[in-house]
N, C-alpha and C positions, 0 to 999 in steps of 0.2 A: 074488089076483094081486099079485106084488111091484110095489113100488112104485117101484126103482130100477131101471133098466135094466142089460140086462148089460154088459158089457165088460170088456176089459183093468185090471188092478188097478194098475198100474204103482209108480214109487218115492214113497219122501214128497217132497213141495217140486217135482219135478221130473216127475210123474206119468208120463203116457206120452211127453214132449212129447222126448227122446231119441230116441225110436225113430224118432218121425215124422218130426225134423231127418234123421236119417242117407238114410232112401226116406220122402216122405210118400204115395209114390206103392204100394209095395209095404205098406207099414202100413196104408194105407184098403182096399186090396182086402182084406188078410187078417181086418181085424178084420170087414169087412163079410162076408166070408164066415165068421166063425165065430160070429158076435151076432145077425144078421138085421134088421129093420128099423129098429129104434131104440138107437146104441149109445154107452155113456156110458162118458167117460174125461176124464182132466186132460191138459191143457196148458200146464204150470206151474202159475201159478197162476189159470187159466181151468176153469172146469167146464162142459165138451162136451158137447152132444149132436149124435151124427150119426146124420141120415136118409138109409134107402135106399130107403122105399116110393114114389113116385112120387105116391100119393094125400097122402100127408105131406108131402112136397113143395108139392104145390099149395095145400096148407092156407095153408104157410108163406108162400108168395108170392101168392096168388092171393085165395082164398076168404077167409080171414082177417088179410089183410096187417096190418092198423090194429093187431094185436097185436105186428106185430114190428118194429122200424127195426134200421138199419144199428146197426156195433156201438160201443160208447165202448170195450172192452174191447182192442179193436186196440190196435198198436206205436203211441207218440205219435206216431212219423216219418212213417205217412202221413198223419196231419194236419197237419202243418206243409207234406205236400208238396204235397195236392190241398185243405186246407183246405175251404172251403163248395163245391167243384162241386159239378155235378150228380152224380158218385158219392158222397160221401159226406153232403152237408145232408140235413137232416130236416124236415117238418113244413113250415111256410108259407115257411119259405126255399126248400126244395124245390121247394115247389111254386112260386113267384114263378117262380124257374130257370129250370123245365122249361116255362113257358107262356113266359115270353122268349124261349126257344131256339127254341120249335115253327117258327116261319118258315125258319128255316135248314136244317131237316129235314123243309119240303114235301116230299110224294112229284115234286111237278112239279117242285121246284128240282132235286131229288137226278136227278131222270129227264136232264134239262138240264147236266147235269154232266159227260158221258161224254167229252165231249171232251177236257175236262182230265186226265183221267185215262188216256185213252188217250195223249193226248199222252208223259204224262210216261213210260209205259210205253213208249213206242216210241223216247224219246229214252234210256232204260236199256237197248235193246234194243241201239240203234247203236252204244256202246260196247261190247259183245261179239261176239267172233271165235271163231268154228269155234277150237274143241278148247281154247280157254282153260277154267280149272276156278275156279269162283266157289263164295264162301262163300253161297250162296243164302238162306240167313235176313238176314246183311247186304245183299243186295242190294234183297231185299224188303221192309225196312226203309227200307233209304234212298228208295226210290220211292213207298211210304205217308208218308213224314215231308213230301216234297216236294207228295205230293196234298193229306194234309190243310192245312199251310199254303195251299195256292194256294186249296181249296174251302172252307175255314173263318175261316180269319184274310185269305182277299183281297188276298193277296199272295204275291210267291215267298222263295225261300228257295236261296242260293247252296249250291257244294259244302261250302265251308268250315264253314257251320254246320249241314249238316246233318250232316258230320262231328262235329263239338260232341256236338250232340245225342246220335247213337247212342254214342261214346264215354264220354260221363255218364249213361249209360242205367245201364252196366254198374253204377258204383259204386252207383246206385240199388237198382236191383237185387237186388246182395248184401244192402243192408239189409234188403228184405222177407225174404229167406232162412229157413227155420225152423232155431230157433237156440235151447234147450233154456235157454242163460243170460242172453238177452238180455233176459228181463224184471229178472235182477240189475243190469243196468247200466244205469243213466239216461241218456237222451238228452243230457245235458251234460256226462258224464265224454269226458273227450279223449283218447278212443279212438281208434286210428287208421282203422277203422272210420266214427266218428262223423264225423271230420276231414274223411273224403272224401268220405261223404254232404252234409254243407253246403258243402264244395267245391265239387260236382256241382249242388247244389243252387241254389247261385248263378252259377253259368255258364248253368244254363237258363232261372233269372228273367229271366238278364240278355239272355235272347237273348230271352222274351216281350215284355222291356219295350223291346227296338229295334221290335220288331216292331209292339207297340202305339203307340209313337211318331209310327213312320213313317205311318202309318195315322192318327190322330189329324187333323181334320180335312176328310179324302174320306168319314168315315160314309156322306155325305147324297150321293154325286156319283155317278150311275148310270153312269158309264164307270170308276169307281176299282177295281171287283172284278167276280167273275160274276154274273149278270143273276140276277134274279127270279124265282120261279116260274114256270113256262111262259113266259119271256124278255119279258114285257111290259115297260113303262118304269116307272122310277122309283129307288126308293134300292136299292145292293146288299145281297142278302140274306144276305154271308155273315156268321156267327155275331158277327165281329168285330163288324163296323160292326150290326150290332144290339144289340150291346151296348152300344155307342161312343153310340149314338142315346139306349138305356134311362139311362146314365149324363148325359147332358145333360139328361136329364127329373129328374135326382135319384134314379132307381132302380135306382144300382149306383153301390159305392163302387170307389177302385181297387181293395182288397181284393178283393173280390167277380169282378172283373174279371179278376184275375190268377187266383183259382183257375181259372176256367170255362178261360181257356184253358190254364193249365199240365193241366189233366185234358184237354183235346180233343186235346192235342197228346201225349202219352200215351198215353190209353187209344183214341185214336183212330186210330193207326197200329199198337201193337204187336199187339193182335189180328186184325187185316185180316195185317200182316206173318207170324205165325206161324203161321196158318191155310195161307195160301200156301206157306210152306216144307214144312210136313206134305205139303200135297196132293202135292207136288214130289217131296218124297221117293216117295210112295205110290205115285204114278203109274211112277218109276223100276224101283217092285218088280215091278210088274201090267203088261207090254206090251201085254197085252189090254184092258187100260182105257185105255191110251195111247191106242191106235189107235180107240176109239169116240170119245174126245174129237176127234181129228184129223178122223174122217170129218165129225162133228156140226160144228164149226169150216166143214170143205168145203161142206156142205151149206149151213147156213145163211149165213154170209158168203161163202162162194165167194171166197177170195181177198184180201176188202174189211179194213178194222179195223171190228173190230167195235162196235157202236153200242147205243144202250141199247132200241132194239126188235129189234137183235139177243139180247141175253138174256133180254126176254122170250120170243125161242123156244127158246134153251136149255133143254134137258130132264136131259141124261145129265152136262153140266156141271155143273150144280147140282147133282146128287145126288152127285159127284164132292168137291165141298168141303162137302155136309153129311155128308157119308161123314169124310170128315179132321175135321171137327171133332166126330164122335163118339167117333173114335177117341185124336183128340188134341186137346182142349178147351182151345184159351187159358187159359183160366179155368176153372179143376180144380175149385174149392171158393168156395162161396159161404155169406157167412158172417151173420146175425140174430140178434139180441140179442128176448128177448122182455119185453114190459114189465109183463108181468102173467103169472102163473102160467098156464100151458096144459098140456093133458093128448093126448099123441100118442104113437098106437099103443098107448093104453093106460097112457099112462106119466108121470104127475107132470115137467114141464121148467121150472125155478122160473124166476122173473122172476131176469135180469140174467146169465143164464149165457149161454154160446154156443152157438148153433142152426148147425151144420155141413150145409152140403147140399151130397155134393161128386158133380160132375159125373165126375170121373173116375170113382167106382165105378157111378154110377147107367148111364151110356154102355157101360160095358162085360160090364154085368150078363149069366147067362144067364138070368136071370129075363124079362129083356123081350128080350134078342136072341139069336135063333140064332146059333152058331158068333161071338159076341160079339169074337173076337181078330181075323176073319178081314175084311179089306176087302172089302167088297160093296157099290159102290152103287147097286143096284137093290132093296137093301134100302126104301129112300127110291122107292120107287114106292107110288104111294098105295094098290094094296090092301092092301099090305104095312106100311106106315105107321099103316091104320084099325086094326091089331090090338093096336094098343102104345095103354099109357098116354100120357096127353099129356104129363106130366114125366117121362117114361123119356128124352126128351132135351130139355134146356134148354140151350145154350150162350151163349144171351143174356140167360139169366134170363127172368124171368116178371113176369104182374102188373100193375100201375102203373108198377113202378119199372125194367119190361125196359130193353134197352140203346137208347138214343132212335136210334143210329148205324146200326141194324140191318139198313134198307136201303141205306146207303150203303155199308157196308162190302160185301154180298154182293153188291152192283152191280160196288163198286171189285174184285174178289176174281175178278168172273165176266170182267168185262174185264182186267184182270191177266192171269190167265191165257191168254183168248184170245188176246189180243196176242204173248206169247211164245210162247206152243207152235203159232201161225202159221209161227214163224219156226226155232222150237231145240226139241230134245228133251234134257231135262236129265239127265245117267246119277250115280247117288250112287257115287262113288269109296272109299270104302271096305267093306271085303269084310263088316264087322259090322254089327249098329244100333248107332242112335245112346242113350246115356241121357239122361235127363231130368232139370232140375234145377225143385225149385219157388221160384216169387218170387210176383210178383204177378200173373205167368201165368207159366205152362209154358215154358220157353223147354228148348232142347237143349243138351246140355252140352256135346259138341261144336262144332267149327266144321260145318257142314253141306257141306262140298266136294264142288259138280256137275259134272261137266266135260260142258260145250253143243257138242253135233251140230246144225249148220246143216242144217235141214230142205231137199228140193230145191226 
């Protein structure tokens, strides 16, 4: 049995990591269909491995996690931007983190939460008029930016800066981009590039640290933010003022404090927001999915804004955005560093190289799905569901280290929805699709232009 895996041979210095820059979208599918489960290639000067088995997968996340952490091999820039959050710490930083946050991601706090998120969705809605044409990933953007502030940091968040925000999103952005020479160029050559990224990058500290500011002594005051788990009395539980608390006890420095929320404020809106624009789009394509969403909406709200025992009886909804995010996965590729030699699929993966798990080929495989291009979600009906591996779909990662938001976000995602297509049915205005660009998720490369029919 060889002991290297197969793959693409690609050039010297620069391996495959060209091709990926140009589509890393159409590169993962092709080499994943002509290498099979375990395939090994350069990314400059990164030594790749990617997996499409599902059972490899779970090794890497699941079964054997303590072998893999997050990678040191990444761009320096996203450490400087999410520094120790919870996406990227390791080891007992991690872990400190993620038992601090747990309060703020009660299931009862997050269930307690619908209102604000309905709110904010309904005050996005008021400002749309019959036959006006919205960039709908911007719009869904701005209405995650506005929840998680209000549900996390315990505070609002004017238009002004949540313009800020998605505006500096962009030049962020570009930096994750795959970019074939950017490990030639160091983070401190003054790039124009570089320029804009710590440009961007200081406009958003600078809006966290009003924000923590402002905040800065209501931690403790049970009317400064949303209530507690199951709304009993006492201090607010959102992320902020839990932190604000741990830091008075000495167990959080500002540093510390500023990652957790420059990552909440991040990772916490753009994948709720781009899951939504996909779904938006899809539904556009499918009238026949429209309208079961519309009847289920009638049926179970009748009328009402929907509520968070309204989604618990959601059925055909849900399957509707885990449908969109099979097909279009925020988060395409997830990446592991292994700290000790492992052997998957048969195959020698030495300690320090990159462990590639990318959702985009494993989601659209026809290995685990029928007709894998085509939107179907009824696919996501559980006898249909029982026949798949469990990692044939991850899109919040797996593990210990899954994504802590994961019921917020499908709560915030399932009222989102409901709330608008109550009121608009949103038509995609151009006659093609749209391409995809990768960063640090999936975003479209286009503008997404809907133009909204006022439902009667």
């Amino acid at each position: 049995m060889s002991t290297q895996p197969p793959g693409p041979k690609g050039v010297p210095v620069f391996g495959s990591s060209r091709h990926y820059a140009r589509d890393p979208f159409t590169f993962l599918t092709s080499v994943a269909e002509a290498y099979g489960d375990v395939i090994h290639f350069g990314l400059g000067p990164i030594d790749t491995y990617m997996l499409t088995n599902p059972a490899d997968i779970e090794r890497v996340l699941v079964t054997e996690d303590a072998k893999f952490h997050k990678p040191d091999f990444q761009d320096d820039a996203i450490g400087t931007l999410l520094g120790d959050g919870l996406l990227l710490s390791e080891g007992e930083t991690w872990r400190r983190q993620r038992e601090l946050a747990k309060p703020a991601f009660d299931p009862r706090r997050i269930a307690s939460l619908s209102g604000v998120m309905t709110d904010h969705a309904t005050a996005m809605v008021e400002e749309w008029e019959d036959g006006d044409v919205r960039d709908v990933q911007l719009e869904m953007a701005r209405v995650t930016v506005k929840i998680i502030v209000d549900a996390m940091f315990g505070t609002s968040i004017d238009d002004d800066r949540t313009r800020a925000v998605q505006e500096n999103l962009e030049p962020l952005g570009k930096r994750f981009e795959p970019d074939p020479f950017r490990f030639l160029v160091p983070d401190w050559a003054p790039t124009r590039e570089n320029r804009e990224y710590k440009r961007s990058l200081r406009v958003l500290e600078g809006i966290i640290d009003e924000i923590v500011a402002g905040r800065k002594g209501t931690e403790g005051d049970p009317s400064a933010a949303p209530a507690p788990a199951g709304g009993e009395e006492g201090p607010p539980m959102d992320l902020l003022s839990v932190l604000l608390r741990a830091q008075k006890r000495g167990e959080q420095t500002d540093e510390q404090l500023r990652d957790e929320m420059m990552t909440m404020l991040l990772a916490g809106h753009d994948t709720t927001a781009l899951t939504l624009t996909y779904a938006w789009y899809l539904l556009s394509q499918h009238p026949e999915a429209e309208a079961k969403v519309h009847a289920e909406l009638e049926a179970v709200c009748g009328g009402e804004t929907p509520t968070t025992a309204d989604v618990r009886r959601f059925d055909y909804i849900e399957r509707v955005l885990q449908e969109a995010m099979r097909l279009y996965p925020p988060v395409y590729v997830i990446f592991r560093e292994p700290q000790v030699d492992v052997r998957l699929g048969g195959y020698r993966v030495p300690a320090g190289s990159a462990v590639m798990l990318p959702q985009w080929v494993v989601h659209r495989s026809p290995r685990w799905y029928d007709s894998p291009e085509t939107f179907d979600p009824d696919r996501w009906l559980p006898e249909r569901r029982a026949k798949r591996p469990r990692f044939s779909y991850f899109p919040f990662g797996g593990g210990p280290r899954h994504c802590i938001g994961k019921q917020f976000s499908m709560l915030e995602a399932q009222l989102i929805l409901g709330t608008v297509a109550q009121q608009y049915d949103l038509e995609y205005v151009r006659e093609e699709p749209f391409d995809l660009r990768g960063s640090l998720t999936m975003h479209p490369e286009e503008p997404m232009g809907m133009r909204l029919r006022a439902r009667d």
